[in-house]
PDB file of the backbone (N, CA, C, O) and the ligand in Angstrom, with CONECT records:
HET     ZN  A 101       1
ATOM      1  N   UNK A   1     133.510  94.259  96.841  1.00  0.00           N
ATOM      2  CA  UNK A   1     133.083  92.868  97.005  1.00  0.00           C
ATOM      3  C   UNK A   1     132.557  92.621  98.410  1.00  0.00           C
ATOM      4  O   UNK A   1     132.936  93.309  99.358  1.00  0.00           O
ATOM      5  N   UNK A   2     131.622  91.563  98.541  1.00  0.00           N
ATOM      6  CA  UNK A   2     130.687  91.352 100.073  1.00  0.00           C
ATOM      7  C   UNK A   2     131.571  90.310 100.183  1.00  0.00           C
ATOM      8  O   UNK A   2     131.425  89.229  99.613  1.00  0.00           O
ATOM      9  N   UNK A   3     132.898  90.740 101.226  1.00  0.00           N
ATOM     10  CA  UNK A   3     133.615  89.353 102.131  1.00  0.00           C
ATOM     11  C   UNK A   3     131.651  89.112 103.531  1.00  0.00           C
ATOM     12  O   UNK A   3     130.445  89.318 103.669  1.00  0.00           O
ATOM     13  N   UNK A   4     132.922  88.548 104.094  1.00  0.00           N
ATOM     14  CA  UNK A   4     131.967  87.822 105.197  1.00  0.00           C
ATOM     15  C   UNK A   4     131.625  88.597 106.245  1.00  0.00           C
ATOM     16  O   UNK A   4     130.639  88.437 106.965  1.00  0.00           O
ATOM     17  N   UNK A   5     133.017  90.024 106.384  1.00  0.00           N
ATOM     18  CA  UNK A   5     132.761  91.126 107.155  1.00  0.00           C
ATOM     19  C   UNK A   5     131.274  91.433 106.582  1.00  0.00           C
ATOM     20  O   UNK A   5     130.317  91.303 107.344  1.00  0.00           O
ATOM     21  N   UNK A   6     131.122  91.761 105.501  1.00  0.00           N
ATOM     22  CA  UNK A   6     130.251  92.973 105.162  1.00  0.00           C
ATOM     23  C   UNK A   6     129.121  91.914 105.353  1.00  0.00           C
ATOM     24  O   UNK A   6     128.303  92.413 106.126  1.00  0.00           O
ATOM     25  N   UNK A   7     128.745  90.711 104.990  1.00  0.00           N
ATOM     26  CA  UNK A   7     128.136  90.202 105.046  1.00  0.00           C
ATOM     27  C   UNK A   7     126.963  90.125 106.820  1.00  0.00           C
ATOM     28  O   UNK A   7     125.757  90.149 107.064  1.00  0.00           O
ATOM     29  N   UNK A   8     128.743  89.992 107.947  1.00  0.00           N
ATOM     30  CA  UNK A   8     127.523  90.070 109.143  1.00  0.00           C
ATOM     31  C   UNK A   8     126.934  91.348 109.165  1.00  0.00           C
ATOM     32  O   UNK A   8     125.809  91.473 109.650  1.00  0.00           O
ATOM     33  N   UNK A   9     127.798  92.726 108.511  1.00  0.00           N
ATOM     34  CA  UNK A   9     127.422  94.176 108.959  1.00  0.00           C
ATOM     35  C   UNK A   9     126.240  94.021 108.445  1.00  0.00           C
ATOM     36  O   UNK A   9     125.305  94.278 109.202  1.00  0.00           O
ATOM     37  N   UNK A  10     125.921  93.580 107.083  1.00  0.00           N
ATOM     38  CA  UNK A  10     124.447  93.642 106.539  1.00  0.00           C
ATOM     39  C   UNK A  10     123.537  93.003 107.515  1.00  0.00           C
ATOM     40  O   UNK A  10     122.584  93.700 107.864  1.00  0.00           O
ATOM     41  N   UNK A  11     123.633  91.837 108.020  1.00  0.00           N
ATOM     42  CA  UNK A  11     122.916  91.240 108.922  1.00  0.00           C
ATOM     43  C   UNK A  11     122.002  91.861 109.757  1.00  0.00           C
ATOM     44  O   UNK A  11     120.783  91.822 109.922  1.00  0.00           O
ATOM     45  N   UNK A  12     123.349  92.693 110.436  1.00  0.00           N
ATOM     46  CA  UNK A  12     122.944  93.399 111.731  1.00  0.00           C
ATOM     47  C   UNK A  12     122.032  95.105 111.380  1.00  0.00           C
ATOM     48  O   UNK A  12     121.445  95.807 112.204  1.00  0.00           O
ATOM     49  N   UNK A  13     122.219  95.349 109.879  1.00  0.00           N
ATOM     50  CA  UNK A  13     121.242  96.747 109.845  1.00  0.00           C
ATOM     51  C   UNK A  13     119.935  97.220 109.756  1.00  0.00           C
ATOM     52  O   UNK A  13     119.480  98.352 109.591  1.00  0.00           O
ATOM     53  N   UNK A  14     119.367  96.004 109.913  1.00  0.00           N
ATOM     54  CA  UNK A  14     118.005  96.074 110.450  1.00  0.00           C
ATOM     55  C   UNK A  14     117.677  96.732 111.776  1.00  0.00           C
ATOM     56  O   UNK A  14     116.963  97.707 112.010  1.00  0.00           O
ATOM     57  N   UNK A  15     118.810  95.478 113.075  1.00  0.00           N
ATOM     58  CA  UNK A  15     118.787  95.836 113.749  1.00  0.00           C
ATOM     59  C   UNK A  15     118.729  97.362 114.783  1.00  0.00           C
ATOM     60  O   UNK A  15     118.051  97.902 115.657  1.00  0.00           O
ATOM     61  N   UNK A  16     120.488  97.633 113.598  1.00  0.00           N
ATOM     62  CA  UNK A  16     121.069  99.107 113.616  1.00  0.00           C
ATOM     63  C   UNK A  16     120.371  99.934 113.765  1.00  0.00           C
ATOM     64  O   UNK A  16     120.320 100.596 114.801  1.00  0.00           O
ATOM     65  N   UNK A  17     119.538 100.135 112.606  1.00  0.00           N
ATOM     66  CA  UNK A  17     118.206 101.094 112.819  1.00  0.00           C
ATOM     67  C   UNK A  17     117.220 101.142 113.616  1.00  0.00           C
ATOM     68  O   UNK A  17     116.687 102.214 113.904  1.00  0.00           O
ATOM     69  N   UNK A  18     116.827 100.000 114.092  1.00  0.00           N
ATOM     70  CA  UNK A  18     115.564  99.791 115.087  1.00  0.00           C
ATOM     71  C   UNK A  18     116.258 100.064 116.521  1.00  0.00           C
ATOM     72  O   UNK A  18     115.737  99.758 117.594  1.00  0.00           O
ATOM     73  N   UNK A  19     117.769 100.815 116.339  1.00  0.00           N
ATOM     74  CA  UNK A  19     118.762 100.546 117.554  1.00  0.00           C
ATOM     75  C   UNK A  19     118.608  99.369 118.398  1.00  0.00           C
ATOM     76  O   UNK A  19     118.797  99.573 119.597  1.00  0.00           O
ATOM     77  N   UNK A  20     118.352  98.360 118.097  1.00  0.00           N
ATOM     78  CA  UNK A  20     118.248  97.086 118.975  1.00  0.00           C
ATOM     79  C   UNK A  20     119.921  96.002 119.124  1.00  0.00           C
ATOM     80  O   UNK A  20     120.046  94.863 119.573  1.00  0.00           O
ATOM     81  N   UNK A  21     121.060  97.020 118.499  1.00  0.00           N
ATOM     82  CA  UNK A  21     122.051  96.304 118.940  1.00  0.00           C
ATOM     83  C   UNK A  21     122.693  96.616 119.632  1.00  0.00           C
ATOM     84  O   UNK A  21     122.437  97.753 120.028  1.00  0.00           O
ATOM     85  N   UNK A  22     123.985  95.910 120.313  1.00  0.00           N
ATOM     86  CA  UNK A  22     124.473  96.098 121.885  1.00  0.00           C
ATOM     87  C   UNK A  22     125.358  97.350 121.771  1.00  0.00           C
ATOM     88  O   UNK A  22     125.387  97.878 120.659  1.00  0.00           O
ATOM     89  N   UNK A  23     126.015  97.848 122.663  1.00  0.00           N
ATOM     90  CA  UNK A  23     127.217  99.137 122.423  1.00  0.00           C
ATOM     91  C   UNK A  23     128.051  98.300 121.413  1.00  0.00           C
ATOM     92  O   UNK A  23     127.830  98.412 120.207  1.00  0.00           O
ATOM     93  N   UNK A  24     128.949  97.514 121.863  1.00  0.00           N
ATOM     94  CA  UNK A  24     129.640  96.632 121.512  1.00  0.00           C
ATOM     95  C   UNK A  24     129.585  96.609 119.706  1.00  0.00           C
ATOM     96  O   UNK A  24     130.301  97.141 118.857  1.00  0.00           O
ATOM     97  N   UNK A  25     128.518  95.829 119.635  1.00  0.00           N
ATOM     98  CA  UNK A  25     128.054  95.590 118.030  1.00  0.00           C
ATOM     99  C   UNK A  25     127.777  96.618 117.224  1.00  0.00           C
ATOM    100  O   UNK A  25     127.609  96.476 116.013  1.00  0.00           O
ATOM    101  N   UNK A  26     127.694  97.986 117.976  1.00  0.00           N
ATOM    102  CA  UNK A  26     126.999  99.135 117.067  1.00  0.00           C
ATOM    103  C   UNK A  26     128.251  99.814 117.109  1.00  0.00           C
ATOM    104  O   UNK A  26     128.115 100.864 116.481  1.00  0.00           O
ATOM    105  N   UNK A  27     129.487  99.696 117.588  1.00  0.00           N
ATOM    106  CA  UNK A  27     130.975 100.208 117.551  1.00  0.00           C
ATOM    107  C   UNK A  27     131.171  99.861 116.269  1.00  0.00           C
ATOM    108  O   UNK A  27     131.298 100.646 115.330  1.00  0.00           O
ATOM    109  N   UNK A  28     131.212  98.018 116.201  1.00  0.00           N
ATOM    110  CA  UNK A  28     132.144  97.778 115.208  1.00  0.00           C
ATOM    111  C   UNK A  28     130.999  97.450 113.949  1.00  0.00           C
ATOM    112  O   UNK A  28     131.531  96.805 113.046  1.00  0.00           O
ATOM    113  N   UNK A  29     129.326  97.806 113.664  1.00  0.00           N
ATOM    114  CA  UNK A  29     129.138  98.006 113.065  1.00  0.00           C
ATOM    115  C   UNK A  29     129.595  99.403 112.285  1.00  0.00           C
ATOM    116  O   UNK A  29     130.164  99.341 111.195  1.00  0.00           O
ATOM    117  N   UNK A  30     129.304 100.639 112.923  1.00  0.00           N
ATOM    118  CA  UNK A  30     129.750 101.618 112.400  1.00  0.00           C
ATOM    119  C   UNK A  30     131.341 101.983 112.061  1.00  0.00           C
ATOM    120  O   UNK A  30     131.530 102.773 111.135  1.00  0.00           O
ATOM    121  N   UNK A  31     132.337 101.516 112.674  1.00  0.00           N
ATOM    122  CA  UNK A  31     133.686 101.457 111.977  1.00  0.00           C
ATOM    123  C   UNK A  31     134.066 100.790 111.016  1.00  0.00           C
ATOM    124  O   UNK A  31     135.100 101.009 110.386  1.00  0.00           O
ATOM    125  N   UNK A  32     132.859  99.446 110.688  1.00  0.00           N
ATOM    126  CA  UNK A  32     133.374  98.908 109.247  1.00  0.00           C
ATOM    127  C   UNK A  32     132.476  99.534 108.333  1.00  0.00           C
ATOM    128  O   UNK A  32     132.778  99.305 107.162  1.00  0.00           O
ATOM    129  N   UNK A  33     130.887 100.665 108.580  1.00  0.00           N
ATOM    130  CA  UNK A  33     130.885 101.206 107.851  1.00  0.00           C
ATOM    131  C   UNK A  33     131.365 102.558 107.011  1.00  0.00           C
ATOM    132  O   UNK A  33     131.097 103.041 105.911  1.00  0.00           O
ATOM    133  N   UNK A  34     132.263 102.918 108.187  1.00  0.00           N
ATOM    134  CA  UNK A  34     133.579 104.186 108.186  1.00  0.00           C
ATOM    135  C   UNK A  34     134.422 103.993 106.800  1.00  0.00           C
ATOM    136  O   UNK A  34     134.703 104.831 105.943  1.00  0.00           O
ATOM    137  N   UNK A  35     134.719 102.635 106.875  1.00  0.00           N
ATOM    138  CA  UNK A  35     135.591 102.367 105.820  1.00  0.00           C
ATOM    139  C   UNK A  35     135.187 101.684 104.718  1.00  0.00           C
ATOM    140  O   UNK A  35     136.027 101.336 103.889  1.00  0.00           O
ATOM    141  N   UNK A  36     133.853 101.398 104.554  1.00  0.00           N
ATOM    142  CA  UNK A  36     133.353 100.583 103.958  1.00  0.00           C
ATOM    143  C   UNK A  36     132.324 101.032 102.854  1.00  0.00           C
ATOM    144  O   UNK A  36     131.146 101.156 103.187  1.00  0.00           O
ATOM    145  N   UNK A  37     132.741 101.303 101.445  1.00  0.00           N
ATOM    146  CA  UNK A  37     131.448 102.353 100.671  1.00  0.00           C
ATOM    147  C   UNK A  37     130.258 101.321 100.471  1.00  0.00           C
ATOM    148  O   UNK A  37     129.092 101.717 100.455  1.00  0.00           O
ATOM    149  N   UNK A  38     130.635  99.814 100.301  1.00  0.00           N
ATOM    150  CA  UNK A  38     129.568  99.403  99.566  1.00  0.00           C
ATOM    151  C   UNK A  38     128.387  99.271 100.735  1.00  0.00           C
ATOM    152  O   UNK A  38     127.244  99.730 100.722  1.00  0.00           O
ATOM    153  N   UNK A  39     128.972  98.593 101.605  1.00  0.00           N
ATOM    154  CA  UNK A  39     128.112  98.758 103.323  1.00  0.00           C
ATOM    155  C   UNK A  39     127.769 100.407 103.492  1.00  0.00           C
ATOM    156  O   UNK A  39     126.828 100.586 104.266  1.00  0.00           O
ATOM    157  N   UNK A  40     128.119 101.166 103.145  1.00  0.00           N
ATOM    158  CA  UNK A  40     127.454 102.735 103.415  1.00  0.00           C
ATOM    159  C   UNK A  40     126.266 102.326 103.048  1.00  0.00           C
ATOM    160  O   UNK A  40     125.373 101.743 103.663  1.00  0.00           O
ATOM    161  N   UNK A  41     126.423 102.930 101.318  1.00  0.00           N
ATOM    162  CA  UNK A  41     125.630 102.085 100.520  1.00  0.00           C
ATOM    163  C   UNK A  41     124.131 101.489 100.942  1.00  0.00           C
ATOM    164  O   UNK A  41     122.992 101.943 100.832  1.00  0.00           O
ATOM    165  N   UNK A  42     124.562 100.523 101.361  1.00  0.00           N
ATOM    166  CA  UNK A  42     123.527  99.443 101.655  1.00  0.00           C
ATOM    167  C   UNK A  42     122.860 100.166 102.427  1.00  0.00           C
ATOM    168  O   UNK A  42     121.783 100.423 101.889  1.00  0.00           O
ATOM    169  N   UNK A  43     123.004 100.881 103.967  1.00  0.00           N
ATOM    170  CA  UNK A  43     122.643 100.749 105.007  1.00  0.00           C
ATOM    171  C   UNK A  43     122.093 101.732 104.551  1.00  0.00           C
ATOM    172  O   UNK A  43     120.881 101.568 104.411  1.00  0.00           O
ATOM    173  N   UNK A  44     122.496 102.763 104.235  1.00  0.00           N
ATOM    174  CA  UNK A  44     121.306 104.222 103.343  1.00  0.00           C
ATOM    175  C   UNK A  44     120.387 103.725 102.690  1.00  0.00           C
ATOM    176  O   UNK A  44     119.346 104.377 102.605  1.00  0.00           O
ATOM    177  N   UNK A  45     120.475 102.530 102.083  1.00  0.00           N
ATOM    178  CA  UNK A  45     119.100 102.088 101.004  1.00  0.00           C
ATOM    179  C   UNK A  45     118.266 101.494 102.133  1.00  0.00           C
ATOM    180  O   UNK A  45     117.038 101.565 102.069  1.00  0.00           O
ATOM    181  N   UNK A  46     118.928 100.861 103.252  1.00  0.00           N
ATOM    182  CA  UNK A  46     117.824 100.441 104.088  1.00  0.00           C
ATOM    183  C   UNK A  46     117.484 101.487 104.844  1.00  0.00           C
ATOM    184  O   UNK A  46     116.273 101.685 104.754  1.00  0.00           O
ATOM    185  N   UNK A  47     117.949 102.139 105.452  1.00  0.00           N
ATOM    186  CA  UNK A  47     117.404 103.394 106.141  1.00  0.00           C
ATOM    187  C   UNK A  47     115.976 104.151 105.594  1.00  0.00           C
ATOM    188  O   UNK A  47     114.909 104.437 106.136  1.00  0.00           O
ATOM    189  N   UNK A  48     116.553 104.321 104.191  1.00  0.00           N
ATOM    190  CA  UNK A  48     115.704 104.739 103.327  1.00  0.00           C
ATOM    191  C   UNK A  48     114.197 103.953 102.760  1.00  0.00           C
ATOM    192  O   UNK A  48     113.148 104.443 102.341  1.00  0.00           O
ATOM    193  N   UNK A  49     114.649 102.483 102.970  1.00  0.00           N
ATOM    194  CA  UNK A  49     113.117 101.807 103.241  1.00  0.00           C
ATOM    195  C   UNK A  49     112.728 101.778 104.163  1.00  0.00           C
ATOM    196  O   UNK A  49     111.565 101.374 104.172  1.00  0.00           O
ATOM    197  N   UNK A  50     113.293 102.126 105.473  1.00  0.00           N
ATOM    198  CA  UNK A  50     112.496 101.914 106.775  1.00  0.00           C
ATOM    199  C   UNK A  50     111.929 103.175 107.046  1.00  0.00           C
ATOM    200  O   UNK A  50     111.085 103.462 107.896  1.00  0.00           O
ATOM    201  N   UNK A  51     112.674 104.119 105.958  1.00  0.00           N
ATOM    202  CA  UNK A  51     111.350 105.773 105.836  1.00  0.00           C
ATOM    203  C   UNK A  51     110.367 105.660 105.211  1.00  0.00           C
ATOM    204  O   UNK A  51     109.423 106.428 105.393  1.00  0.00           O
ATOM    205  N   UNK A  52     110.333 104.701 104.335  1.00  0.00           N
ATOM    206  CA  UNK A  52     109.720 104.499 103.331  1.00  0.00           C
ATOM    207  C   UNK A  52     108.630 103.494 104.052  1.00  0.00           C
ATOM    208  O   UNK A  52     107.460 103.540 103.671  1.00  0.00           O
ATOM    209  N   UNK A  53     108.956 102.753 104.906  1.00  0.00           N
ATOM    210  CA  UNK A  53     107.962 102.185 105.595  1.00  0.00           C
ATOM    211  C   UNK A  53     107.140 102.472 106.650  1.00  0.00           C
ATOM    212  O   UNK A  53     106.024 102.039 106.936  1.00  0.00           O
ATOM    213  N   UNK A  54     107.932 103.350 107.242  1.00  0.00           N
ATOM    214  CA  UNK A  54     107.467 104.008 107.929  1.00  0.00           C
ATOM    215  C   UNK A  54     106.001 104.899 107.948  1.00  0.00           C
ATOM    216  O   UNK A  54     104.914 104.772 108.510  1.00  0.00           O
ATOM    217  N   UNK A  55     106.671 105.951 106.924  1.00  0.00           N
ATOM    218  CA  UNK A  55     105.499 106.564 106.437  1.00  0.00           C
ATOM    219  C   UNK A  55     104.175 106.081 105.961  1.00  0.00           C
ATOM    220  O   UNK A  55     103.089 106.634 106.134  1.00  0.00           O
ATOM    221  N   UNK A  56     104.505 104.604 105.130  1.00  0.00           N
ATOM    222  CA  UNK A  56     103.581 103.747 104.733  1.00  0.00           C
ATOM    223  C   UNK A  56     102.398 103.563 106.157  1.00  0.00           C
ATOM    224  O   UNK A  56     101.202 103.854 106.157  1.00  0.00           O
ATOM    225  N   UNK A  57     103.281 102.947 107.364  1.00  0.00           N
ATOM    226  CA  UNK A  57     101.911 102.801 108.389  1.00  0.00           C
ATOM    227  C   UNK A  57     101.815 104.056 109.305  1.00  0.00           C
ATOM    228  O   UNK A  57     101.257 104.037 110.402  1.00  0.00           O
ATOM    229  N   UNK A  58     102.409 105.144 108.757  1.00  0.00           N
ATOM    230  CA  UNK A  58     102.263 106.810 109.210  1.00  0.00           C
ATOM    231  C   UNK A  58     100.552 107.047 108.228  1.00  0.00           C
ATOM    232  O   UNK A  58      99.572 107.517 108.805  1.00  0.00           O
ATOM    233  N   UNK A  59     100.521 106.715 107.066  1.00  0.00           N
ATOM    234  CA  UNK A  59      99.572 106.811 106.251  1.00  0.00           C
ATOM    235  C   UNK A  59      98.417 105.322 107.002  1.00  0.00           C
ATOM    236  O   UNK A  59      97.456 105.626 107.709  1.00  0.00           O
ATOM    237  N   UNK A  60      98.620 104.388 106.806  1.00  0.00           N
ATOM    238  CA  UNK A  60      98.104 103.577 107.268  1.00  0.00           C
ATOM    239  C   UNK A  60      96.763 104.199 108.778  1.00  0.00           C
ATOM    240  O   UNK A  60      95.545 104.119 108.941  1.00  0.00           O
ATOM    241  N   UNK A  61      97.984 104.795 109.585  1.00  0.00           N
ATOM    242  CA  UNK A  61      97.176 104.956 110.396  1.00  0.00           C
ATOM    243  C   UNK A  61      96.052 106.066 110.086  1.00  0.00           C
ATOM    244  O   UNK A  61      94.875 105.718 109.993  1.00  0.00           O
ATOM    245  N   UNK A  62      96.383 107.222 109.951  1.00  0.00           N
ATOM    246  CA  UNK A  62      95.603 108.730 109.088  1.00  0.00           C
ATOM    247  C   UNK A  62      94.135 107.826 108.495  1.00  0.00           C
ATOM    248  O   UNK A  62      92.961 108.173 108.618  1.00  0.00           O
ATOM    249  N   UNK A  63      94.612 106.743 107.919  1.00  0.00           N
ATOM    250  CA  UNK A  63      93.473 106.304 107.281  1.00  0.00           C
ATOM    251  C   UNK A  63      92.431 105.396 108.342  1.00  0.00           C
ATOM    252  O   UNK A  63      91.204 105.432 108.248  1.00  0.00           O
ATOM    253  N   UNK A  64      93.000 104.784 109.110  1.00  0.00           N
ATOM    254  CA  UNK A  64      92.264 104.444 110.094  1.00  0.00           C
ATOM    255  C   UNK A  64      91.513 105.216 110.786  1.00  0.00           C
ATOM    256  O   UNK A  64      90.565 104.681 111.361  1.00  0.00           O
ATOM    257  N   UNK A  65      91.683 106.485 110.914  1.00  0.00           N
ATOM    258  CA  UNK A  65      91.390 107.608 111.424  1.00  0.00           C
ATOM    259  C   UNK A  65      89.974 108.007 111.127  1.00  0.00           C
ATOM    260  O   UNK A  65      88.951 108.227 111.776  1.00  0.00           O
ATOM    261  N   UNK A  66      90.377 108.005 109.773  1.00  0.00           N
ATOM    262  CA  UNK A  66      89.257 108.353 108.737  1.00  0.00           C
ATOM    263  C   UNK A  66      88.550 107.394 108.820  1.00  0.00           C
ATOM    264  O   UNK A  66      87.429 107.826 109.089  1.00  0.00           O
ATOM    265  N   UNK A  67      88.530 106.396 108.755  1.00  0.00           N
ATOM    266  CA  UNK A  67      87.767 105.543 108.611  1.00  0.00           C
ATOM    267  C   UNK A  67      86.341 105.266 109.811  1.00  0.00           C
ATOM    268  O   UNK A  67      85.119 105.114 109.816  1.00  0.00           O
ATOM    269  N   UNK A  68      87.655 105.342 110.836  1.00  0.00           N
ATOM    270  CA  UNK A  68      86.206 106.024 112.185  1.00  0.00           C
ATOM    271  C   UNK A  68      85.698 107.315 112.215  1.00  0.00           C
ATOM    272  O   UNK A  68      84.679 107.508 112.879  1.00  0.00           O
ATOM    273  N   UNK A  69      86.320 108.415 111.501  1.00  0.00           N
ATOM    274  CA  UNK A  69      85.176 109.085 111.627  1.00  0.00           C
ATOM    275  C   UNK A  69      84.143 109.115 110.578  1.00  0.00           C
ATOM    276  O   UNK A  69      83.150 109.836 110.666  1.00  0.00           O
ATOM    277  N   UNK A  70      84.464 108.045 109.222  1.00  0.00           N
ATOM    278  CA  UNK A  70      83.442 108.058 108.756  1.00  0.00           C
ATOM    279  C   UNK A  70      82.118 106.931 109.047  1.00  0.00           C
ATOM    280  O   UNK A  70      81.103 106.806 108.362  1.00  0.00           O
ATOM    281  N   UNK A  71      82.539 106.100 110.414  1.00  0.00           N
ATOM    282  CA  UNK A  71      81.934 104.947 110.717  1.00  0.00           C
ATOM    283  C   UNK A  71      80.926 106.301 111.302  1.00  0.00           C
ATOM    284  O   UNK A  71      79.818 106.556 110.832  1.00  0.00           O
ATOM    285  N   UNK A  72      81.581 107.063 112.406  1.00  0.00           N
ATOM    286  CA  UNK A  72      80.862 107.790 113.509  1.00  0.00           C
ATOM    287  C   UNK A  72      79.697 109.127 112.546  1.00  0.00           C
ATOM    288  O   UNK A  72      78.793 109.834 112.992  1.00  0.00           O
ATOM    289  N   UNK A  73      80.093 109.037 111.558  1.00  0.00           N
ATOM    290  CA  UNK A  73      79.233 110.123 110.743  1.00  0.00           C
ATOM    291  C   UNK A  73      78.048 109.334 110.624  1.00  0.00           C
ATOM    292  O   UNK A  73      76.963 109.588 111.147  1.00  0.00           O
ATOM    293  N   UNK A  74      78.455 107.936 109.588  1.00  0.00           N
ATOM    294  CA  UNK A  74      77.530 107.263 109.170  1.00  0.00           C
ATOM    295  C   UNK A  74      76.368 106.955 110.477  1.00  0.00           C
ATOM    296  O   UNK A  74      75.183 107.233 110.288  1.00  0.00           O
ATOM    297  N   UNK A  75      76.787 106.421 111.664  1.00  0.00           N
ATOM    298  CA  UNK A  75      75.824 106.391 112.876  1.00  0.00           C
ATOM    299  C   UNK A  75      75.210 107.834 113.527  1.00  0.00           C
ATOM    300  O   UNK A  75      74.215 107.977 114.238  1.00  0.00           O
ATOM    301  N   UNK A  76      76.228 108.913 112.994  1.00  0.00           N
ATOM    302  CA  UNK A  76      75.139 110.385 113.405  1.00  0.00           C
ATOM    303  C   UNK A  76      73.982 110.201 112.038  1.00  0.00           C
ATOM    304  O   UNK A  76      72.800 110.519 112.167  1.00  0.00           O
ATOM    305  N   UNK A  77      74.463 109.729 110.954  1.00  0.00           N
ATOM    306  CA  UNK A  77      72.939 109.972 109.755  1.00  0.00           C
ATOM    307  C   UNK A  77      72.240 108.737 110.140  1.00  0.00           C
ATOM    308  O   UNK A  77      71.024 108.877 110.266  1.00  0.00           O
ATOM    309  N   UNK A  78      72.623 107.788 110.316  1.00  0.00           N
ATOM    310  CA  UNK A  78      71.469 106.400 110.458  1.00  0.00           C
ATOM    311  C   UNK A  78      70.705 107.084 111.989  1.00  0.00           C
ATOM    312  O   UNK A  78      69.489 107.275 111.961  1.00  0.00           O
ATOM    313  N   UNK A  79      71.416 107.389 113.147  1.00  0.00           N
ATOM    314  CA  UNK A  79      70.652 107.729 114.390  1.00  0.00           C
ATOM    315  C   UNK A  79      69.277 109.023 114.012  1.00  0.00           C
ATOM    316  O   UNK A  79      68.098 108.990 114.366  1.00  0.00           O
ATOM    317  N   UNK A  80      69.905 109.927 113.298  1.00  0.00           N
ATOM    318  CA  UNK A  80      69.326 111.073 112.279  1.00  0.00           C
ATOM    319  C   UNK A  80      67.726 110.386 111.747  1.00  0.00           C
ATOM    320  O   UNK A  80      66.540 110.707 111.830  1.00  0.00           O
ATOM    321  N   UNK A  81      68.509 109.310 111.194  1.00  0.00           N
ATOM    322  CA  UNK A  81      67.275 109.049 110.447  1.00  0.00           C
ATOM    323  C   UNK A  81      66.164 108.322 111.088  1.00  0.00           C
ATOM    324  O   UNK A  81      65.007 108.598 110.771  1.00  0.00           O
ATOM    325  N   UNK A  82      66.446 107.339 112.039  1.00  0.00           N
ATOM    326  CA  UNK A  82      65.620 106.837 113.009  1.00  0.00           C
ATOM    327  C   UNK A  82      64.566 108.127 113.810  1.00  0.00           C
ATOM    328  O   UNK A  82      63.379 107.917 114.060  1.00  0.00           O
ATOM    329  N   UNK A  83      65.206 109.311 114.096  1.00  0.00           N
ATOM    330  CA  UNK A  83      64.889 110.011 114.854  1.00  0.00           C
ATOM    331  C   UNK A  83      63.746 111.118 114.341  1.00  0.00           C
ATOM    332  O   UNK A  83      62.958 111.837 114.956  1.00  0.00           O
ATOM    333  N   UNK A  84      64.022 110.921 112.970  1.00  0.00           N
ATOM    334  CA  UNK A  84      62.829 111.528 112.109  1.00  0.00           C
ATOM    335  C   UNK A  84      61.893 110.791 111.464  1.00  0.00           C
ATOM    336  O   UNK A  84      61.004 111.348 110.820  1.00  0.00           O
TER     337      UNK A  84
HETATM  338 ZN    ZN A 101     131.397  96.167 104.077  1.00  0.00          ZN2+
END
């Protein structure tokens, strides 16, 4: 069951991961998830979307990539073609 403990731990696992919480808060986050399956749980499924998101603007970028070098192709054939 989600008492009010588990409730702030969820709060804070955004944070957790982005490590943006204090010593302090990342103690007694991780000791109530020591004892805690359903908070394990949770924090693996988010972990697991923030890989999952990750990769998303890991791909995101690759494609940006591409995208200029197909801008920079397209201006080697248009310059190409002016030139003939
Ligand atoms: Zn909990």
């Amino acid at each position: 069951m989600a008492d009010n403990a588990c409730q702030d731990i969820r709060n804070q696992v955004m944070y957790y991961i982005d490590n943006e919480l204090s010593e302090e808060k990342r103690i007694g986050l991780v000791s109530h998830i020591n004892d805690c399956a359903e908070c394990q749980e949770y924090i693996c499924h988010e972990q697991d979307l923030k890989t999952k998101i990750c990769q998303k603007l890991k791909d995101n970028y690759i494609c940006r990539c591409d995208v200029q070098r197909l801008k920079d192709s397209i201006k080697d054939k248009i310059s190409g073609f002016f030139q003939s």
